[in-house]
FIPAKE-982251 format. One record per residue: residue in one letter; z, y, x of N, C-alpha, C, CB in turn. Coordinates in steps of 0.001 Angstrom, whole numbers, plus 524288, in hexadecimal, padded with zeros to 5 digits. Each point is the difference from the previous one (the first is absolute). Last residue first. Glycine has a CB too. Example, Ala and Ser with C-alpha at 12.3 -4.5 7.8 and 13.67 -1.06 7.14 Angstrom:
BEGIN
residu, n.c3, n.c2, n.c1, ca.c3, ca.c2, ca.c1, c.c3, c.c2, c.c1, cb.c3, cb.c2, cb.c1
S, 81BA8, 7F736, 83232, 8003C, 804A6, 80334, 802DA, 80442, 7FCFE, 7F79F, 7FD8C, 804A0
A, 8081B, 7EC1C, 7FC82, 80000, 804A6, 7FC86, 80000, 804B0, 80384, 804DE, 7FB6B, 7F89C
END
This chain:
BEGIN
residu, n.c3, n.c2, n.c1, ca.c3, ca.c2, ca.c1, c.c3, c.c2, c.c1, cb.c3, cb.c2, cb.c1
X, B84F2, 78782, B97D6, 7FB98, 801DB, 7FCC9, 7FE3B, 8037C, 7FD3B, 80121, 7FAB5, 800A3
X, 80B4A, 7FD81, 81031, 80051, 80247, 7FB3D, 7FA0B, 7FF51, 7FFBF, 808C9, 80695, 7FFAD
X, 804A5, 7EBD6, 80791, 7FA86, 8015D, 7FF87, 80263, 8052B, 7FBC6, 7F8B8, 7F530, 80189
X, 8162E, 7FE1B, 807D8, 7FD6C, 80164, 7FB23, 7FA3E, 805D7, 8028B, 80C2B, 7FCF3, 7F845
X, 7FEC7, 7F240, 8123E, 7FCB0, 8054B, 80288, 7FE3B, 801F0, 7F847, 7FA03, 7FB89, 80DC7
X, 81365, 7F4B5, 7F77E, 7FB86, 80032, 80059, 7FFA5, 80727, 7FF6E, 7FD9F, 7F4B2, 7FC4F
X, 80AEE, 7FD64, 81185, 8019B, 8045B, 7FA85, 7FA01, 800B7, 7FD6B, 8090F, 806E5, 804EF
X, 7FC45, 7E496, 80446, 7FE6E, 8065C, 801B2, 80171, 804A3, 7FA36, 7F639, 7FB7A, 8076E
X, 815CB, 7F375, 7FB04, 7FBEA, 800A7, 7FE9F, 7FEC7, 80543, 80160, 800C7, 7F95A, 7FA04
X, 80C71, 7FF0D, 81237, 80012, 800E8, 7FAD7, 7F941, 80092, 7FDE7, 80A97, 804D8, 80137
X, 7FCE6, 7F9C0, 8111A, 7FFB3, 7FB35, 7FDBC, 7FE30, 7FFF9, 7FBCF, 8059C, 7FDBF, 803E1
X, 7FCBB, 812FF, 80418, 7FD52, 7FC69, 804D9, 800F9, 7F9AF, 7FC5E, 8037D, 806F2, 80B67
X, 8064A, 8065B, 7ED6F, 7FBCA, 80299, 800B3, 7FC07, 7FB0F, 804E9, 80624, 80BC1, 7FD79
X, 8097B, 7EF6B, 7F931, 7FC13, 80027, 7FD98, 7FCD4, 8027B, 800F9, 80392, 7FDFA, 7FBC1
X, 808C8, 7FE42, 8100F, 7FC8F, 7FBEB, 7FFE1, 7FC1B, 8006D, 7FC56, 8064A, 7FB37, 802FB
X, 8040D, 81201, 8033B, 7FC13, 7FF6D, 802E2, 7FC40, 7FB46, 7FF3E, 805A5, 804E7, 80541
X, 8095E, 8001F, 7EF8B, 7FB59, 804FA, 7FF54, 7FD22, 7FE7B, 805EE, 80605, 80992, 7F9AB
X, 8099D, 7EC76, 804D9, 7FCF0, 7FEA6, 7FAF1, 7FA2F, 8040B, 7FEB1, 80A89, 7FCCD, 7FC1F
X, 801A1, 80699, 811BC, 7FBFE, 7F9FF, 80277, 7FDAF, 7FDE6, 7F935, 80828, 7FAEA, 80B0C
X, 80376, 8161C, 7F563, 7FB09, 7FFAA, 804AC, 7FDDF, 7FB1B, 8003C, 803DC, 8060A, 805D0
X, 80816, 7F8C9, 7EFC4, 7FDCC, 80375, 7FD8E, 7FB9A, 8006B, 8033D, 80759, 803FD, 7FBC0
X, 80655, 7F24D, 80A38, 7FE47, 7FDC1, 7FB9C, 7FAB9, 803E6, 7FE59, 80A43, 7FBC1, 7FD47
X, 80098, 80AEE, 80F15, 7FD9B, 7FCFC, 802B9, 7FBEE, 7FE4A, 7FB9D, 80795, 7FDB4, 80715
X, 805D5, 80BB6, 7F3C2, 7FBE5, 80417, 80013, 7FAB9, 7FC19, 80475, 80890, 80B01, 7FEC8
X, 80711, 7EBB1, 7FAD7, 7FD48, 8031E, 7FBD6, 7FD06, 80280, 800B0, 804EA, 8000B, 7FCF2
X, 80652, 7FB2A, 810ED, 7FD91, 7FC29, 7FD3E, 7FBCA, 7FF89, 7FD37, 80682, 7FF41, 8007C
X, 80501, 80ED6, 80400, 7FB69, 7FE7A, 80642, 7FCA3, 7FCE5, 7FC1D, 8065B, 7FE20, 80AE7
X, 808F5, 806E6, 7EAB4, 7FAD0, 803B4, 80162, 7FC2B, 7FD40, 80277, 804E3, 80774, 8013C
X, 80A0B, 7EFFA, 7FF66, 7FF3A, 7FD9E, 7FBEE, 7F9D8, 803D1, 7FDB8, 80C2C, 7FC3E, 7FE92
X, 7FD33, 805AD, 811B5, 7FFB2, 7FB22, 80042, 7FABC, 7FF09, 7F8CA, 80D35, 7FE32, 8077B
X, 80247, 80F04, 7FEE5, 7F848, 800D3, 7FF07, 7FE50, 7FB7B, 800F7, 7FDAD, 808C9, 8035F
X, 81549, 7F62D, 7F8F6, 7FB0C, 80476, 7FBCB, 7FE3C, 800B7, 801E3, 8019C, 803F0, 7FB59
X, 80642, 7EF02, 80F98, 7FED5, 7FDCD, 7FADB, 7FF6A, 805D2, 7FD27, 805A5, 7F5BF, 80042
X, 7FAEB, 80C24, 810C8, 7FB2F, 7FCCD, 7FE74, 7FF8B, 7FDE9, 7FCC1, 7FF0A, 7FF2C, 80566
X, 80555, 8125F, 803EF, 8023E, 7FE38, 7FC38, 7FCE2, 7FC6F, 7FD8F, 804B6, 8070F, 7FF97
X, 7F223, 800CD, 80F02, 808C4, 800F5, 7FF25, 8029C, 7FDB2, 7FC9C, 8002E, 80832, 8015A
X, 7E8D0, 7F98A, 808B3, 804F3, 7FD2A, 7F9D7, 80414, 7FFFC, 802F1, 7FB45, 7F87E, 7F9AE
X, 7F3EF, 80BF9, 80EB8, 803A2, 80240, 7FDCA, 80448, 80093, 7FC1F, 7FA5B, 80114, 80398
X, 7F61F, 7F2D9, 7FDB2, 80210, 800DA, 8068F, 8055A, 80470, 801DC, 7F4D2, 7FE4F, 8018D
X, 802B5, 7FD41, 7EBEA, 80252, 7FBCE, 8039F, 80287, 800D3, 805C8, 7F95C, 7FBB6, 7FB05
X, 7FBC6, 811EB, 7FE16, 80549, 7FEC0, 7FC72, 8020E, 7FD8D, 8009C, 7FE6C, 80180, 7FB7E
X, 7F0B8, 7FE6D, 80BEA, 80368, 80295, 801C5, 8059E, 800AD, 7FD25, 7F802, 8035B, 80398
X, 7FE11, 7F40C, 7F5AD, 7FE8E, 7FD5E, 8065C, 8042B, 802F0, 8012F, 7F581, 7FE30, 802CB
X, 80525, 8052E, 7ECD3, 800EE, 7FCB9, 80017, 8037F, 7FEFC, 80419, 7F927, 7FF2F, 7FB4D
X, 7F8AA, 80E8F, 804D8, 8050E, 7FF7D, 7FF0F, 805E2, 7FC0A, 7FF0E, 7F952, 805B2, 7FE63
X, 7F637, 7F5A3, 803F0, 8003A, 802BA, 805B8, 803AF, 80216, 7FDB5, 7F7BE, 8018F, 8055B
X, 80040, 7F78B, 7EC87, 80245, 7FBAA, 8044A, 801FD, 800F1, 80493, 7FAAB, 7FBD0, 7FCFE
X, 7FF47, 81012, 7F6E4, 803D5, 7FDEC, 7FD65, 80263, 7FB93, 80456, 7FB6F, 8023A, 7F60D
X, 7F3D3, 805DB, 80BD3, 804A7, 803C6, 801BD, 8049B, 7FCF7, 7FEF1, 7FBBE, 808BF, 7FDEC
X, 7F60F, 7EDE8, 7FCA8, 8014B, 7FEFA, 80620, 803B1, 80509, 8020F, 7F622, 7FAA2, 801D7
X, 80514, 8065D, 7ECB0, 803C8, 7F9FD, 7FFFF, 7FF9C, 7FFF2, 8070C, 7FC6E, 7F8B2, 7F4C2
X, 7FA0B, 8169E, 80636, 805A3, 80054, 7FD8D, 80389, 7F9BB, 8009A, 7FB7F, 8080D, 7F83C
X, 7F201, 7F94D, 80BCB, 80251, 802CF, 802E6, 80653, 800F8, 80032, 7F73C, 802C4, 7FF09
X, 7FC30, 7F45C, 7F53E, 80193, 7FDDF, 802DD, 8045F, 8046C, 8066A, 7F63B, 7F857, 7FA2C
X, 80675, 8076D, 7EF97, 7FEF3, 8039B, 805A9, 80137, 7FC2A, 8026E, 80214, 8095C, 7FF6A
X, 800E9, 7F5FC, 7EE8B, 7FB42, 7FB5F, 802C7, 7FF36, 8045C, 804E6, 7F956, 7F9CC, 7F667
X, 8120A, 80843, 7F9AD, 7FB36, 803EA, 800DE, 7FE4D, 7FD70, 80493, 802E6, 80938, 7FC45
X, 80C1B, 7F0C1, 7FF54, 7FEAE, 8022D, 7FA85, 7FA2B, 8009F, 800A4, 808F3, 8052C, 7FDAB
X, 801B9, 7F46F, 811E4, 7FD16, 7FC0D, 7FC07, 7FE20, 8022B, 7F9EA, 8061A, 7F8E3, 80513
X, 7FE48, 81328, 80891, 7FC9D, 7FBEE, 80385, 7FEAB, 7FBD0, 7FC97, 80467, 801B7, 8088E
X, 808D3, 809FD, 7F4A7, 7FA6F, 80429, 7FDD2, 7FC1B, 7FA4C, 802F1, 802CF, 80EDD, 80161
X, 80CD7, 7ED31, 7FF77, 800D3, 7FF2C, 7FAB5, 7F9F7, 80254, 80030, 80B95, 800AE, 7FC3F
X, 7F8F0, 7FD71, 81573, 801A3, 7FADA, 7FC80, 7FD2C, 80128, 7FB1B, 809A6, 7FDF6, 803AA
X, 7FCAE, 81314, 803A3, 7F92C, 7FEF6, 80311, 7FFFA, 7F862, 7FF8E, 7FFB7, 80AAE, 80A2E
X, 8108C, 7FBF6, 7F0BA, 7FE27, 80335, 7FD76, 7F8AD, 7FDCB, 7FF8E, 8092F, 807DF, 8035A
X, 80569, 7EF69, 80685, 7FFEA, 7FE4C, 7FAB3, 7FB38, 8033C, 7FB93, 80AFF, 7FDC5, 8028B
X, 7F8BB, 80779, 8113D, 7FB4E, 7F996, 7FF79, 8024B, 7FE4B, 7F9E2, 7FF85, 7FA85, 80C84
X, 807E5, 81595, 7F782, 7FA0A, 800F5, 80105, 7FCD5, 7FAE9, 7FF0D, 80223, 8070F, 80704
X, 81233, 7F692, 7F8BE, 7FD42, 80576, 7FA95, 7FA39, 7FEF2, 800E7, 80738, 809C5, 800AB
X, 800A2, 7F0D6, 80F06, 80078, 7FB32, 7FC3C, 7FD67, 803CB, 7FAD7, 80A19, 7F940, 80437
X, 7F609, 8124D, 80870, 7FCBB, 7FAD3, 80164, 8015F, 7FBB4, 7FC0D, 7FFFA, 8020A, 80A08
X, 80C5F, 80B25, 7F7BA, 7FA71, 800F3, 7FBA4, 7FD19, 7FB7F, 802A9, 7FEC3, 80B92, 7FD90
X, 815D2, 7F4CB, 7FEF6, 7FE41, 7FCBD, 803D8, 7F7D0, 80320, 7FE3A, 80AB2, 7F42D, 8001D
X, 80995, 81476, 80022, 7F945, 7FE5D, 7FD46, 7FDE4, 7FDDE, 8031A, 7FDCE, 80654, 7FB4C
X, 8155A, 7FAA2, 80ABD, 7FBDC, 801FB, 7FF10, 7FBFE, 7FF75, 7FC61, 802AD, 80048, 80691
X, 811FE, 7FA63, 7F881, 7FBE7, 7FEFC, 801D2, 7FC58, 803F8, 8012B, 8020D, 7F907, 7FC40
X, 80DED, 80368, 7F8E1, 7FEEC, 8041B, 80292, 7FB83, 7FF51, 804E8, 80991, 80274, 7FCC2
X, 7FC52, 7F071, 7F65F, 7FD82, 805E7, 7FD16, 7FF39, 80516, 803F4, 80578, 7FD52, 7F70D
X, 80019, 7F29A, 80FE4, 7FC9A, 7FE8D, 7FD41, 7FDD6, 804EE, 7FE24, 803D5, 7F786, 7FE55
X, 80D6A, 80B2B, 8105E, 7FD85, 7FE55, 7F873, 7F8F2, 7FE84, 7FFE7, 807D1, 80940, 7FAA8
X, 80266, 7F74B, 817BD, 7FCDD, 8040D, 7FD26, 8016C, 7FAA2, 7FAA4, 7F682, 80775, 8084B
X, 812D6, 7FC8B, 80A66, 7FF54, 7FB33, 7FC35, 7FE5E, 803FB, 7FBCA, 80765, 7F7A4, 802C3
X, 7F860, 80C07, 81042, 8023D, 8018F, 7FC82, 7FDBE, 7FBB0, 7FBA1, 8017C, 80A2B, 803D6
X, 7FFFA, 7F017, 8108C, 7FC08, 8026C, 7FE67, 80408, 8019E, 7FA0D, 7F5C5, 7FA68, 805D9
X, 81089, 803DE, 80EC4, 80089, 7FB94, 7FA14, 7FD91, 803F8, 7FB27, 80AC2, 7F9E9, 802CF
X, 7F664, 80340, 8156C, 7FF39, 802E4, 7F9B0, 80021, 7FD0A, 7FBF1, 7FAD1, 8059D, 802F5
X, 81220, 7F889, 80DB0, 7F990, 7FF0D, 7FC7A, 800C9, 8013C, 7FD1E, 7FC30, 7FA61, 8015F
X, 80E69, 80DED, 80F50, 8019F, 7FD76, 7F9D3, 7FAC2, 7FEC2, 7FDDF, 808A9, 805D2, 7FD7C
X, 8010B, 7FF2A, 81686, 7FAFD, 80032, 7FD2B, 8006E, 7FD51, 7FAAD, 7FB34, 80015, 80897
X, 81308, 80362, 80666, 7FF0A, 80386, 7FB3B, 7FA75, 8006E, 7FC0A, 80639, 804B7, 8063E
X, 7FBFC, 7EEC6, 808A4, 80567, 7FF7C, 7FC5B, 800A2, 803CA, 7FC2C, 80472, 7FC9C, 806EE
X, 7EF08, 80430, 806A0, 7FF63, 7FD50, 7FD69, 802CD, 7FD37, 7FC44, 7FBC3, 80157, 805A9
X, 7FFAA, 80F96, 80290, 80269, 7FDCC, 80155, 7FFDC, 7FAF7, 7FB4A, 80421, 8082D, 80628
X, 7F019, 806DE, 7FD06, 7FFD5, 7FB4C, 8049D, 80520, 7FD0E, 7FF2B, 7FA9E, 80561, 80794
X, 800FE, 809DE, 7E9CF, 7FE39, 7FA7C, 8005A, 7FF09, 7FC3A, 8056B, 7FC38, 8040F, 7F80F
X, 812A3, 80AC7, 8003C, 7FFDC, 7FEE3, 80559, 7F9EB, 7FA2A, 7FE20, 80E41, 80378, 80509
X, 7FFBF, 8065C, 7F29B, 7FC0C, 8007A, 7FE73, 7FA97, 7FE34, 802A3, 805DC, 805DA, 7FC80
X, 80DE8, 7F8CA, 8075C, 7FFFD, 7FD4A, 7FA0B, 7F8FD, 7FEC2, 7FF68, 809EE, 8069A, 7FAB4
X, 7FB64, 80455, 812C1, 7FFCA, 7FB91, 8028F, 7FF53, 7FC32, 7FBA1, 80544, 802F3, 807DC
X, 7FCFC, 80FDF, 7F720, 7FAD5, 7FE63, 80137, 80097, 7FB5B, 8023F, 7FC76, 80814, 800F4
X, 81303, 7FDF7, 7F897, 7FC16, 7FF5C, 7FB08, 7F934, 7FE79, 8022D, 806E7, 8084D, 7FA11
X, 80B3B, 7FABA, 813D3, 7FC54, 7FA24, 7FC70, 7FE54, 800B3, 7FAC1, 80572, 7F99C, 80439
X, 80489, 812C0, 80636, 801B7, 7FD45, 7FB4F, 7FE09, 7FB61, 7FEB1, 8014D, 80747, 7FD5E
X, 7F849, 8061D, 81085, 804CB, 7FD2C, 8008A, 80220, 7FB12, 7FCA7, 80142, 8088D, 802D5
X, 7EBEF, 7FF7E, 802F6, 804DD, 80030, 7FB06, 8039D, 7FCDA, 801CE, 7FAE8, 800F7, 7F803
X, 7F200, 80725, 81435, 8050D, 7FB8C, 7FD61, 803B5, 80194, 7FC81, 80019, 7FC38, 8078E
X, 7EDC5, 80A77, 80428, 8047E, 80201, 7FD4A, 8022A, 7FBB7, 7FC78, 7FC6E, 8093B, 80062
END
């Protein structure tokens, strides 16, 4: 069944003269997503060098990772990634480089 008028020919994607590229929407900065993976490796960074978890600075680094790998906007998170990198690799070196903890005794 056919149209006379040619509106299904405008709409038409085999023809190749009516095909138009996409052209993606131009987003604001502020209107972004949450980036949480970046949030999570600044958060599990800070508890990693306060409190000596090693667990928390190698979360920090896998978030990290992944934040990088998911970056949209590379000068404001750029400046997160960084920081929460800093944090994770400063809390893995003092837990594995740093002086041992010491263990207080009760009596």
């Amino acid at each position: 069944m056919k149209e006379k008028d040619g509106s299904a020919a405008a709409n038409d994607p085999r023809m190749p003269s009516a095909a138009k590229p996409y052209v993606s929407p131009t987003v604001s900065p502020q209107d972004l997503p949450i980036d949480y993976a970046g949030f999570l490796a600044v958060v599990f960074g800070v508890v990693g060098v306060i409190f000596h978890y090693k667990l928390c600075s190698w979360l920090a680094i896998i978030f990290c990772a992944q934040s990088l790998a998911n970056m949209r906007n590379f000068e404001a998170e750029f400046k997160q990634v960084s920081m929460a990198f800093m944090f994770g690799l400063m809390g893995l070196i003092t837990n594995y480089f740093g002086p041992a903890r010491q263990v207080k005794s009760s009596r």
